[in-house]
Backbone as CSV, one residue per row, in Angstrom:
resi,resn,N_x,N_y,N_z,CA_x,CA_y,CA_z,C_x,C_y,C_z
1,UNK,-51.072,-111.304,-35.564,-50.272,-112.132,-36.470,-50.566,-113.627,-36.268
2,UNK,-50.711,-114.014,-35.171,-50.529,-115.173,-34.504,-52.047,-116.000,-35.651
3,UNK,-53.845,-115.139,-34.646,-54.509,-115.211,-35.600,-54.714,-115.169,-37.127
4,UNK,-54.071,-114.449,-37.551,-53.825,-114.373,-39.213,-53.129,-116.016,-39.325
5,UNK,-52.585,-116.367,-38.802,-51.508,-117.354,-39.321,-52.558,-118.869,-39.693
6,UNK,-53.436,-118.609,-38.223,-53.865,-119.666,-37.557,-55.303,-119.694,-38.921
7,UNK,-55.657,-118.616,-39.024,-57.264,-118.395,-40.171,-56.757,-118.886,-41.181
8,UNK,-55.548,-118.221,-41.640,-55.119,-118.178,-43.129,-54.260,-119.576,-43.650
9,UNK,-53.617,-120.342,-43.139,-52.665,-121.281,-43.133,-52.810,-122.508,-42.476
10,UNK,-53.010,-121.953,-41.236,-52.791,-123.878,-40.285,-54.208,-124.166,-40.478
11,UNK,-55.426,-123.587,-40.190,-56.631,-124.114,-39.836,-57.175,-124.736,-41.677
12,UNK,-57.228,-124.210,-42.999,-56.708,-124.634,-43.505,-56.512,-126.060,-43.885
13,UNK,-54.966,-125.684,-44.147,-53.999,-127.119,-44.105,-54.761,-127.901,-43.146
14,UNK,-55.150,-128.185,-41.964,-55.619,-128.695,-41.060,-56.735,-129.491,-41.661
15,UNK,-58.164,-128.735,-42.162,-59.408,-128.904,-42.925,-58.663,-129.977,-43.929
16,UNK,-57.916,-129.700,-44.599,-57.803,-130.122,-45.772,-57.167,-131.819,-45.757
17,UNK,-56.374,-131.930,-44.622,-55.713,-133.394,-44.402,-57.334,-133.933,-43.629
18,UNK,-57.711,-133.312,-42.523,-59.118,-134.543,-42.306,-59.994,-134.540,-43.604
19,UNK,-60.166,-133.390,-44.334,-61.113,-133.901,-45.312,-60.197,-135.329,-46.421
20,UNK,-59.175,-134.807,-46.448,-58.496,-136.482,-47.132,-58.592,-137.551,-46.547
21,UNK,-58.064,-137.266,-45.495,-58.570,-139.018,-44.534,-59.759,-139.747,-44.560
22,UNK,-60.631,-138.126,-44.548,-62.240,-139.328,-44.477,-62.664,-139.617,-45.780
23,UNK,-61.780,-139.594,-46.630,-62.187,-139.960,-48.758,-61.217,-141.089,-48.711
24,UNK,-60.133,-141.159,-48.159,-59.113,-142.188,-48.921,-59.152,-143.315,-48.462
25,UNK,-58.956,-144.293,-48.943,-58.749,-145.944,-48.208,-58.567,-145.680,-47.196
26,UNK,-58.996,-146.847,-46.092,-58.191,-146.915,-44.782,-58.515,-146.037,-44.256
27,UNK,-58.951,-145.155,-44.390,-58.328,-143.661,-43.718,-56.815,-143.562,-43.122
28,UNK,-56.338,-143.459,-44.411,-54.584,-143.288,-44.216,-54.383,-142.099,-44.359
29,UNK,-53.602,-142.067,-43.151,-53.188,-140.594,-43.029,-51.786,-140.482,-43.780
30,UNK,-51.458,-141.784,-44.348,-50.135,-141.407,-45.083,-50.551,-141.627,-46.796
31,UNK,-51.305,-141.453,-47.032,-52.198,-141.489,-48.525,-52.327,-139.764,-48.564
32,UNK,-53.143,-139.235,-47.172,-53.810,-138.021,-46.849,-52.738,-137.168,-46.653
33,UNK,-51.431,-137.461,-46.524,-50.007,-136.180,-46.439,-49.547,-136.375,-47.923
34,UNK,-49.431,-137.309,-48.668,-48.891,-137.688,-49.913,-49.805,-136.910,-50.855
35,UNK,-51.300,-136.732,-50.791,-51.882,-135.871,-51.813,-51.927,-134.451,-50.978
36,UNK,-52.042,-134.334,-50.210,-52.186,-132.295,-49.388,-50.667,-132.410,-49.859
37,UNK,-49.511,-132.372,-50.096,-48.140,-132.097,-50.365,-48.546,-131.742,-51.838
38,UNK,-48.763,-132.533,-52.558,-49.086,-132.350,-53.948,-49.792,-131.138,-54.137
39,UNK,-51.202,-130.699,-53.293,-51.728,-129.713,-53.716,-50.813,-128.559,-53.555
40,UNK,-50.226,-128.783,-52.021,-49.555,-127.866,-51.934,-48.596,-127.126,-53.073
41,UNK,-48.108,-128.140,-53.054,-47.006,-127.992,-54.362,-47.477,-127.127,-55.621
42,UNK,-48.606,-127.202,-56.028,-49.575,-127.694,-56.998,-49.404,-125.434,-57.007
43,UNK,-49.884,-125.732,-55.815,-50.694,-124.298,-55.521,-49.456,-123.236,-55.878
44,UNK,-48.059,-123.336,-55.074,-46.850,-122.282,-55.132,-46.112,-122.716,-56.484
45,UNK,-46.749,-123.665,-57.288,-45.426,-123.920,-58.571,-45.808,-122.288,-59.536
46,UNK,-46.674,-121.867,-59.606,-46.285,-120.886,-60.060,-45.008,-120.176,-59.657
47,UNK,-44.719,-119.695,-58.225,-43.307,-119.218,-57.877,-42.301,-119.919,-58.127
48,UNK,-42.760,-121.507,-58.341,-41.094,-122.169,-58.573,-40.818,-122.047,-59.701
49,UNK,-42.017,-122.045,-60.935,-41.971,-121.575,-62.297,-40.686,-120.658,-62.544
50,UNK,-41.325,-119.641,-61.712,-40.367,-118.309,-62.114,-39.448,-118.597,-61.274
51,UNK,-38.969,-119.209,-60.172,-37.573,-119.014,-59.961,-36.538,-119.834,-60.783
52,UNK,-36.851,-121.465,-61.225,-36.543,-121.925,-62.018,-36.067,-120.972,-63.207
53,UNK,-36.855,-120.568,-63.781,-36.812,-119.683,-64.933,-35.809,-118.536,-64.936
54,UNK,-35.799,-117.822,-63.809,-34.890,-117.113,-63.205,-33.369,-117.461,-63.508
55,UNK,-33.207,-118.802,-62.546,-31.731,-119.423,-62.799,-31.335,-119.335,-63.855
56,UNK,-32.341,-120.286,-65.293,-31.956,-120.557,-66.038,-31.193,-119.256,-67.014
57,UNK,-31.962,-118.191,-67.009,-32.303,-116.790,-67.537,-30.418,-116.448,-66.692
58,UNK,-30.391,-116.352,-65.645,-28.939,-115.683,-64.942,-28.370,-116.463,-65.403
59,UNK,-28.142,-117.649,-65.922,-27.012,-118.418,-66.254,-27.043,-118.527,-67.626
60,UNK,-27.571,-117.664,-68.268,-27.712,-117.467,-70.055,-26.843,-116.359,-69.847
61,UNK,-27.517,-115.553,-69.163,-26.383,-113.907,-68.886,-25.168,-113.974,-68.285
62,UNK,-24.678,-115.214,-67.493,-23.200,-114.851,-66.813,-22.571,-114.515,-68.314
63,UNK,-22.266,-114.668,-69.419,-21.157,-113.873,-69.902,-21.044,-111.854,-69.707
64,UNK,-22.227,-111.770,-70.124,-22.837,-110.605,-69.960,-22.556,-109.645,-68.551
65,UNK,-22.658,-110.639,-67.544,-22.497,-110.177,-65.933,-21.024,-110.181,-65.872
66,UNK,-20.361,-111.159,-66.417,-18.681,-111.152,-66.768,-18.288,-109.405,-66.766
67,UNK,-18.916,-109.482,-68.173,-18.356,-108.568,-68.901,-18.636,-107.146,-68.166
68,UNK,-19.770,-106.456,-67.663,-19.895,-105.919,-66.655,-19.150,-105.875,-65.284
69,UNK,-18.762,-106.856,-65.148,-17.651,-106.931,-63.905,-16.123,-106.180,-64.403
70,UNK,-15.957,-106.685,-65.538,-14.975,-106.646,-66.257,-14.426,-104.829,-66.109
71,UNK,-15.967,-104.275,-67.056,-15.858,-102.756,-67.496,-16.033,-102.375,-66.384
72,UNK,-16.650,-102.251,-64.990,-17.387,-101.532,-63.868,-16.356,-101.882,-62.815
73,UNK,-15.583,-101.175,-62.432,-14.630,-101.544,-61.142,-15.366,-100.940,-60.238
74,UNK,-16.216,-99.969,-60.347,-16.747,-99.351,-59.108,-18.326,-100.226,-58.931
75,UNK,-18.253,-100.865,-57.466,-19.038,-101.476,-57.061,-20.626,-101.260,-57.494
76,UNK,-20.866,-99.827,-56.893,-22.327,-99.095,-57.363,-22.754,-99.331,-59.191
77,UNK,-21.718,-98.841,-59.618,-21.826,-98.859,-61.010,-22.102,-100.269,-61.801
78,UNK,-21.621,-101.062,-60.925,-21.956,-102.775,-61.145,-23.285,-103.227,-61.292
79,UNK,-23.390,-102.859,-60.082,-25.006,-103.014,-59.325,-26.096,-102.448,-60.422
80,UNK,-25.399,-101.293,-60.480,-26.873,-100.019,-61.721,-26.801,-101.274,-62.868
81,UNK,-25.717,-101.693,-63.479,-25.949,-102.191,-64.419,-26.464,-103.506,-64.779
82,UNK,-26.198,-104.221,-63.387,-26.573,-105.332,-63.598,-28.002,-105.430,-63.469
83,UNK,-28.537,-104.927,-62.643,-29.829,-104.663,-62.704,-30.498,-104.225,-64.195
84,UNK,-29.575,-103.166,-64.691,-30.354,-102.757,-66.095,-30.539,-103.915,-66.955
85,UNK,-29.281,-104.605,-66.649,-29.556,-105.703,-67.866,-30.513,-106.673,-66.997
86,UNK,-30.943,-107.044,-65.744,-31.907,-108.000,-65.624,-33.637,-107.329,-65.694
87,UNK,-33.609,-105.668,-65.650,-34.945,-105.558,-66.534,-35.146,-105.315,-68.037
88,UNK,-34.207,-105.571,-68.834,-34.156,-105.711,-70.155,-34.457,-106.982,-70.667
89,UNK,-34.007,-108.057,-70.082,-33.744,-109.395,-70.256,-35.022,-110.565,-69.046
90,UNK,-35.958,-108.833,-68.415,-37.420,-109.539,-67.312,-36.552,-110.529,-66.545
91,UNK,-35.674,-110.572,-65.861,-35.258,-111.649,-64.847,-35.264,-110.612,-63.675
92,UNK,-36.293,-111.583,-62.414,-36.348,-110.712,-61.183,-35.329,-111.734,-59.994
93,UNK,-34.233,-111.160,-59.382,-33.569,-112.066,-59.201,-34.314,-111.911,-57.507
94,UNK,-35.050,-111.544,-57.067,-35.811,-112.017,-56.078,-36.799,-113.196,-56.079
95,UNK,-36.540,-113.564,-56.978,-37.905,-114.843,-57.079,-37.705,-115.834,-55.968
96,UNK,-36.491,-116.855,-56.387,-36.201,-117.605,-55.681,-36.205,-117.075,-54.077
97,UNK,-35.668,-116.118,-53.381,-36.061,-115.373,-52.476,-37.830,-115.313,-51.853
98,UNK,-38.499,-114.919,-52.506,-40.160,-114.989,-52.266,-40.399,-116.299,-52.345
99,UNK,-39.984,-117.130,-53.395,-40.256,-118.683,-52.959,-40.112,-119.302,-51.399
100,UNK,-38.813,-118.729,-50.905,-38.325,-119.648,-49.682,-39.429,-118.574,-48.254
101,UNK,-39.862,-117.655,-49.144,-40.923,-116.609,-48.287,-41.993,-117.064,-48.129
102,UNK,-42.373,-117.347,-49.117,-43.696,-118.340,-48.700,-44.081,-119.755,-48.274
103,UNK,-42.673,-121.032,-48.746,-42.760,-122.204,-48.245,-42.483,-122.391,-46.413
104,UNK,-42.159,-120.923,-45.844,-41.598,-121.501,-44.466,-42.601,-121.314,-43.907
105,UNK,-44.048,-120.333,-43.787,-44.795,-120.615,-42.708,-45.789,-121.574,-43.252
106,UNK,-45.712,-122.177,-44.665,-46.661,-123.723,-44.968,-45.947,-125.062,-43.929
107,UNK,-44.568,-124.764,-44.354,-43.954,-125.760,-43.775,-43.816,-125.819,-42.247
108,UNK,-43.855,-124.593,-41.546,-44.043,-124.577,-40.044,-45.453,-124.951,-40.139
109,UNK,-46.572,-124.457,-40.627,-47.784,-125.212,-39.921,-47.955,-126.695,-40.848
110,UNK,-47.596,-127.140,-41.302,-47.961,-128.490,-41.293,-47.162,-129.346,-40.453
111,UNK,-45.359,-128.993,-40.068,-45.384,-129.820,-39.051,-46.278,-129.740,-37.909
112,UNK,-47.108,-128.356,-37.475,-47.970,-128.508,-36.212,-49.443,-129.149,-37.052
113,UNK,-49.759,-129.109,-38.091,-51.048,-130.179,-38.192,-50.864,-131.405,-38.297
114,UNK,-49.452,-132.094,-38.999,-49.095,-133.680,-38.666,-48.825,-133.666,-37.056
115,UNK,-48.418,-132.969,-36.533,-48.092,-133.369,-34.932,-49.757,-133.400,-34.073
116,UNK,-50.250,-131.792,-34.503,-51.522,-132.454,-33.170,-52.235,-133.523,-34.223
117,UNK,-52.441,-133.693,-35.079,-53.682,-134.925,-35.664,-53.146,-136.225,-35.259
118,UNK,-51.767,-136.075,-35.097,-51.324,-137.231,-34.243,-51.773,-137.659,-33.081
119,UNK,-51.900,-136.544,-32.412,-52.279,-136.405,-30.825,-54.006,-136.642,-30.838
120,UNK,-55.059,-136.202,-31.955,-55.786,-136.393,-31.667,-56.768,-135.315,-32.683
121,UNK,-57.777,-135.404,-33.595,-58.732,-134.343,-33.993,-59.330,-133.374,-32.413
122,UNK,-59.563,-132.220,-33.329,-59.480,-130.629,-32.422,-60.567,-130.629,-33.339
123,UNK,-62.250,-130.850,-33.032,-63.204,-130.732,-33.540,-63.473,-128.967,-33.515
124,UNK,-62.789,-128.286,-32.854,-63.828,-127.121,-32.486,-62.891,-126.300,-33.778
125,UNK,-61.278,-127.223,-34.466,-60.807,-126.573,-35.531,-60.966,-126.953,-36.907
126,UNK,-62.084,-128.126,-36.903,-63.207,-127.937,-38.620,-64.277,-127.440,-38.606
127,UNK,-63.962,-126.884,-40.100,-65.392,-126.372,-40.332,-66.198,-126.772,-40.472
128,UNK,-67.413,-126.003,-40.792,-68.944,-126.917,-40.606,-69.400,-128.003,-41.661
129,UNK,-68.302,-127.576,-42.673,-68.443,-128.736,-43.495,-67.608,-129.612,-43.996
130,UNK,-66.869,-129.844,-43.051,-65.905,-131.025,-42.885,-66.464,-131.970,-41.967
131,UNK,-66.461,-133.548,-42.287,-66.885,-134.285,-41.075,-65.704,-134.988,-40.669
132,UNK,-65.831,-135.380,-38.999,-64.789,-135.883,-38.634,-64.937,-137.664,-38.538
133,UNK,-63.676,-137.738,-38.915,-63.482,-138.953,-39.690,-63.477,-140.311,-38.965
134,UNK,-63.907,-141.307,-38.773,-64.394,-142.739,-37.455,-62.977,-143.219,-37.035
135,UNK,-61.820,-142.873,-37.879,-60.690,-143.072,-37.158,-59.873,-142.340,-38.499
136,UNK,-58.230,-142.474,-37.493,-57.234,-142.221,-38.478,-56.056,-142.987,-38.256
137,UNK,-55.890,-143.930,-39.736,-54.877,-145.050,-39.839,-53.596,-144.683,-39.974
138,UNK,-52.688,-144.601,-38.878,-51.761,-143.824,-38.819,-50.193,-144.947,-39.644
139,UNK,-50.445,-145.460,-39.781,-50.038,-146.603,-39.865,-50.023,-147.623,-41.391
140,UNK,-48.915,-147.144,-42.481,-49.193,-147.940,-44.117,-47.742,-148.283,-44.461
141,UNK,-47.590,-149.240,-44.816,-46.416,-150.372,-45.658,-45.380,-150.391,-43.916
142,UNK,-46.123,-150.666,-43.414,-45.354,-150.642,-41.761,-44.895,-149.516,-41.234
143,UNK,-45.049,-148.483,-41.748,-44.593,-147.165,-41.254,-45.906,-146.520,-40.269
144,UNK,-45.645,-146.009,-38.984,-46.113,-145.369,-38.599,-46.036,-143.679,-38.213
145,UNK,-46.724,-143.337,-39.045,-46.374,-141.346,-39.256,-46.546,-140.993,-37.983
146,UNK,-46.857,-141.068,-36.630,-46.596,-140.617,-35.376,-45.517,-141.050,-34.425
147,UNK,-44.769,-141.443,-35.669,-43.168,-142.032,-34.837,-42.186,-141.346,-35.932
148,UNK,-41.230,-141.200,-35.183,-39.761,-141.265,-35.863,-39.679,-142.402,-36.824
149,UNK,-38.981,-142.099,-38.305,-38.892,-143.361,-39.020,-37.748,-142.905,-39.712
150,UNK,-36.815,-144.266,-40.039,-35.645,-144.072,-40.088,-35.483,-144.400,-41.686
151,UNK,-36.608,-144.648,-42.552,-36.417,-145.213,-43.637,-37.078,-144.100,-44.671
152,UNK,-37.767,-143.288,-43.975,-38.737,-141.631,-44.423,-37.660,-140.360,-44.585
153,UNK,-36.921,-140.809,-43.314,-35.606,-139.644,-42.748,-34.825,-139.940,-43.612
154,UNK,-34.153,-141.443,-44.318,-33.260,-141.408,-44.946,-33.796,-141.195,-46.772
155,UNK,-35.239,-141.338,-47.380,-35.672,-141.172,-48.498,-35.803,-139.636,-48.517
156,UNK,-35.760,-138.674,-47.307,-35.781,-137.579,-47.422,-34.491,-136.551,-47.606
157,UNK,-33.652,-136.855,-47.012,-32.054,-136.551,-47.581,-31.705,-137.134,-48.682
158,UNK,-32.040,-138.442,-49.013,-31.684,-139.068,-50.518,-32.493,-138.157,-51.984
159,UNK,-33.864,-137.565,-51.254,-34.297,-137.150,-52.528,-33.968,-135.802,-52.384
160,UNK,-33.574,-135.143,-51.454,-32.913,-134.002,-51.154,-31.716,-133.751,-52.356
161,UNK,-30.979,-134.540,-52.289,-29.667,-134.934,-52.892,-29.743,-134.786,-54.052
162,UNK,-30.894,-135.570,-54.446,-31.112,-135.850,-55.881,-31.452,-134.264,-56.675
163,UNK,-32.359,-133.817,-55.890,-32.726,-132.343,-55.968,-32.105,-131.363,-56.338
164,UNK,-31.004,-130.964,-55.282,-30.236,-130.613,-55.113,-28.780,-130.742,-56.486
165,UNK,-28.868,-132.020,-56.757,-27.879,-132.277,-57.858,-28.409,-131.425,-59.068
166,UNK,-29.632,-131.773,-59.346,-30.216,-131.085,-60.512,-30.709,-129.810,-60.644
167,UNK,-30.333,-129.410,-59.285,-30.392,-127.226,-59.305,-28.892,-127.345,-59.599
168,UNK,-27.852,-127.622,-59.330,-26.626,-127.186,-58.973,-26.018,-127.074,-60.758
169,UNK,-26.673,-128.812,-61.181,-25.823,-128.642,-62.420,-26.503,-127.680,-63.585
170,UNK,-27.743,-127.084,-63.110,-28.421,-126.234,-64.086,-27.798,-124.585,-64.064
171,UNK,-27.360,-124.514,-62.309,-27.005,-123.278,-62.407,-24.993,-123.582,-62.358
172,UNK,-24.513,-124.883,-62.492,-23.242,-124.553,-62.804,-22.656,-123.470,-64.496
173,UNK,-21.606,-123.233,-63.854,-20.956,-122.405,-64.691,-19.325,-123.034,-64.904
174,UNK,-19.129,-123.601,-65.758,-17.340,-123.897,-66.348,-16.764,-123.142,-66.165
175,UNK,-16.847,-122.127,-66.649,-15.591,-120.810,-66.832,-16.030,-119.736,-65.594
176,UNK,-15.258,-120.091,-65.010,-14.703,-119.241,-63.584,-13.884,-117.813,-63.870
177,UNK,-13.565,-117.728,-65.096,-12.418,-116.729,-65.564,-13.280,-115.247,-65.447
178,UNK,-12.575,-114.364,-64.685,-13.334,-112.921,-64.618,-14.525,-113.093,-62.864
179,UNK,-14.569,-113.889,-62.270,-14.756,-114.655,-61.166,-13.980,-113.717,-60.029
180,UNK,-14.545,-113.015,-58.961,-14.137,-112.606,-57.779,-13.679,-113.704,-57.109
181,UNK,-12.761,-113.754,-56.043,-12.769,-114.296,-54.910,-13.870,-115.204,-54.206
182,UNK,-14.476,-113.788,-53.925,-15.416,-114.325,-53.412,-16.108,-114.736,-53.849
183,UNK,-16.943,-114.678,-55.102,-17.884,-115.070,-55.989,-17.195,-116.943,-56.243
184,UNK,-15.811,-117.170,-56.417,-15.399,-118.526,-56.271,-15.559,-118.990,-54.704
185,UNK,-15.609,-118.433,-53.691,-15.721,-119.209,-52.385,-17.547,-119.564,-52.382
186,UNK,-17.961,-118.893,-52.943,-19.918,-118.780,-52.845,-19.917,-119.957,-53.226
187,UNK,-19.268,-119.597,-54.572,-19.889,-121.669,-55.450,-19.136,-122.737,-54.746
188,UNK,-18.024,-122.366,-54.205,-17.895,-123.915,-53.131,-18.740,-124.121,-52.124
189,UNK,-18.605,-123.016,-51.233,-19.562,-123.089,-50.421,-21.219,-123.981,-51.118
190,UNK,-21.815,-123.656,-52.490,-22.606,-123.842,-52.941,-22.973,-125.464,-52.892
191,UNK,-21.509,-125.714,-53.723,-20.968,-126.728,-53.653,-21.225,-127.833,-52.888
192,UNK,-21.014,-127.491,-51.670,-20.618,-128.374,-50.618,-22.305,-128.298,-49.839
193,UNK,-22.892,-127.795,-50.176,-23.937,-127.471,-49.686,-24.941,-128.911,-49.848
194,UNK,-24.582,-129.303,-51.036,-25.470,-130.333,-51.835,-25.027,-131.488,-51.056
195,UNK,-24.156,-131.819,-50.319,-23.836,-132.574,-49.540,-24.057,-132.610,-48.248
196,UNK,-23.942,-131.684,-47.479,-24.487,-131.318,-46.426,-25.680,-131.071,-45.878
197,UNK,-26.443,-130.219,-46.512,-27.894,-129.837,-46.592,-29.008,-131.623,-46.210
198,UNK,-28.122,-132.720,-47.423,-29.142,-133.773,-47.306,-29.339,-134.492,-46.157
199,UNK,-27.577,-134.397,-45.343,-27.569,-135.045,-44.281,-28.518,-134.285,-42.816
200,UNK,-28.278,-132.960,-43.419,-29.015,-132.015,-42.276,-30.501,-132.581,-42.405
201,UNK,-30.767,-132.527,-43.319,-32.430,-133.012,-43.816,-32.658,-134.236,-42.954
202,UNK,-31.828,-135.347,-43.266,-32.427,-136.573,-42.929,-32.322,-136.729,-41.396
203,UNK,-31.191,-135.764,-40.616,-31.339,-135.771,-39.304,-32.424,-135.130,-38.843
204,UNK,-32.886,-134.146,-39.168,-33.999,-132.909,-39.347,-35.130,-133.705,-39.375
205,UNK,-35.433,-134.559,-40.110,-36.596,-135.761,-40.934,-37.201,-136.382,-39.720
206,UNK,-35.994,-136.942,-39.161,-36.014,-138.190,-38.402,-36.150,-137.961,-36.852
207,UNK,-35.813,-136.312,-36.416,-36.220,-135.972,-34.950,-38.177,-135.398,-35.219
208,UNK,-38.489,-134.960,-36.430,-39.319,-134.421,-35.825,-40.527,-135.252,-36.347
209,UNK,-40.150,-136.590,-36.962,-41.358,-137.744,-37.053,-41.663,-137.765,-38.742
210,UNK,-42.666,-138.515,-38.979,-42.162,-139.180,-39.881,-43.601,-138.644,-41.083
211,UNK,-44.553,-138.040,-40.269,-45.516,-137.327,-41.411,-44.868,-136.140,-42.288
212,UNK,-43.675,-135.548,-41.121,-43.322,-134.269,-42.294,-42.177,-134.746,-42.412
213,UNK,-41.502,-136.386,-42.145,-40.282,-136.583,-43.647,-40.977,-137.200,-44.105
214,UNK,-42.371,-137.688,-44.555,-43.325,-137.994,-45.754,-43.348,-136.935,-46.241
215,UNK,-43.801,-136.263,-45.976,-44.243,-134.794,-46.651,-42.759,-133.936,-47.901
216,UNK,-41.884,-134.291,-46.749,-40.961,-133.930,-47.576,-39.999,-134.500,-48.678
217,UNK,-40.238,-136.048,-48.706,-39.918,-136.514,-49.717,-41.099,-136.819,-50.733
218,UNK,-42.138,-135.951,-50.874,-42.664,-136.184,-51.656,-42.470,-134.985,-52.405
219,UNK,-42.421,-133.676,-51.177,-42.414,-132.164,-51.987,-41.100,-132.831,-52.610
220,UNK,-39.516,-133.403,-52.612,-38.553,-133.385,-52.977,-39.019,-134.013,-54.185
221,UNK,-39.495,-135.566,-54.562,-39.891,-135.830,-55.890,-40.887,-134.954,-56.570
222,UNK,-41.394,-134.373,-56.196,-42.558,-133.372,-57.073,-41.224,-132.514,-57.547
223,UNK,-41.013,-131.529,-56.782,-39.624,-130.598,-57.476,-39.002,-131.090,-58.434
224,UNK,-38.402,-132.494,-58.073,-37.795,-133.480,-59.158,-38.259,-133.323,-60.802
225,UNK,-39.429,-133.720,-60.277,-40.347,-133.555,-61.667,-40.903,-132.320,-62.456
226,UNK,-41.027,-131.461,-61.270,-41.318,-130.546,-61.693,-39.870,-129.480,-62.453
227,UNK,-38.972,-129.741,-62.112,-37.760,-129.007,-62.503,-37.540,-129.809,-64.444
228,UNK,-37.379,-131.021,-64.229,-37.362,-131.758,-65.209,-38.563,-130.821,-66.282
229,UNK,-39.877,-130.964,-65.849,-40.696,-130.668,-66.826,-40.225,-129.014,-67.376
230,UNK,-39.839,-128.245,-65.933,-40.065,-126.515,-66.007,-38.982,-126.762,-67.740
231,UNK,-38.024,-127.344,-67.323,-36.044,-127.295,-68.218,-37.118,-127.448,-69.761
232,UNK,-37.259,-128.476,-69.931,-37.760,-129.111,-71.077,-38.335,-128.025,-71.884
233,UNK,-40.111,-127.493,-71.342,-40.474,-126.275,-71.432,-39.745,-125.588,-71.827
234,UNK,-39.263,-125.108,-71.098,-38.427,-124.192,-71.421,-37.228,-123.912,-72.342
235,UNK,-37.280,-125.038,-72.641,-36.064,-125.533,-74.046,-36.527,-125.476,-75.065
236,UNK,-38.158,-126.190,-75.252,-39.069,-125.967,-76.444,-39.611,-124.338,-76.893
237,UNK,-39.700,-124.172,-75.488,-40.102,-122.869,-75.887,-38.870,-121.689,-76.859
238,UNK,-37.503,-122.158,-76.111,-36.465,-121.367,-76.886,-36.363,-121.455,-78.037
239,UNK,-36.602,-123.040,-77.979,-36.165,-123.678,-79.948,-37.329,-122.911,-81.197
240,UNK,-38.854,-122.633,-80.330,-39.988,-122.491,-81.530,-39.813,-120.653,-81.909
């Protein structure tokens, strides 16, 4: 596993930030996390496609899921149906699920390729046709990505936030009426999440240095944009 991780993912990601450094100005390594985030991004928006799409799709159907709650007192019988209606209506409500499946071991190995490139290029981990680069400028608009930075940590909970605002109000719902208990404690909980989550982030940001809270306020404005564009799409597409 360990090997699989290391072939398939870190070594990789790894290749791919020195081959940016030795193309970009300076050789900035904070130019060189700002475009590998992008590809990244670039590469899994197909899954955010569909989870996006997903939401939007479950929150066309809450009346529908209502109403099923409504007729189905028996739990099982809920379940059969709700499902029937999400392969009638193609919504796989695992998406968002496989999304957060595949961003965690990108996101575990790039904090270990911003941390050792910090420490130093590991020649014996590029390939033969990558060259290694005469230095790396760790160091742009006074920020240095091999330190803690307190101004990366806090743009990274702020765009968190922002993020976060614009999933919440896509998948809010007004009418609570026909609403479990519990199904009302979820959305506070949900709720409160959008508040919490950013502060966790920017503490999160700010212990473990400042290439992957670059990294992550950039994946946060890409999402930004990318959610904006998915909605739109997806609005045109309803209207034609």
């Amino acid at each position: 596993m360990k090997t699989l991780w290391l072939e398939l993912i870190y070594k990789p990601l790894y290749n791919a930030l020195i081959f940016f450094v030795d193309h970009v100005p300076d050789y900035s390594i904070f130019i060189s996390v700002i475009i590998l985030t992008i590809i990244v991004r670039l590469i899994i928006s197909p899954l955010s496609y569909k989870s996006i799409k997903t939401q939007l799709k479950t929150k066309a159907l809450a009346p529908k899921l209502s109403e099923i709650k409504k007729k189905f007192t028996d739990k099982q019988e809920q379940a059969k149906k709700t499902l029937e209606l999400y392969k009638e209506h193609k919504v796989n409500p695992f998406s968002s699920f496989l999304l957060m499946l595949v961003q965690l071991p990108i996101i575990l190995a790039l904090y270990w390729v911003f941390k050792d490139i910090s420490d130093g290029i590991d020649i014996t981990l590029l390939y033969s046709f990558i060259i290694e680069p005469e230095t790396i400028n760790m160091t742009t608009f006074g920020l240095n990505l091999s330190n803690k930075s307190y101004i990366l940590a806090f743009l990274a909970g702020f765009t968190q936030y922002i993020y976060l605002s614009f999933a919440s109000t896509m998948k809010k719902d007004k009418d609570d009426s026909g609403k479990s208990e519990q199904e009302k404690m979820m959305a506070m909980v949900g709720q409160s999440m959008k508040y919490t989550m950013p502060v966790m982030i920017t503490v999160f940001a700010y212990i473990i240095g400042g290439a992957v809270a670059l990294y992550w306020v950039t994946s946060n404005i890409f999402m930004i944009l990318q959610e904006l564009y998915i909605q739109k799409k997806l609005k045109i597409k309803k209207q034609a």
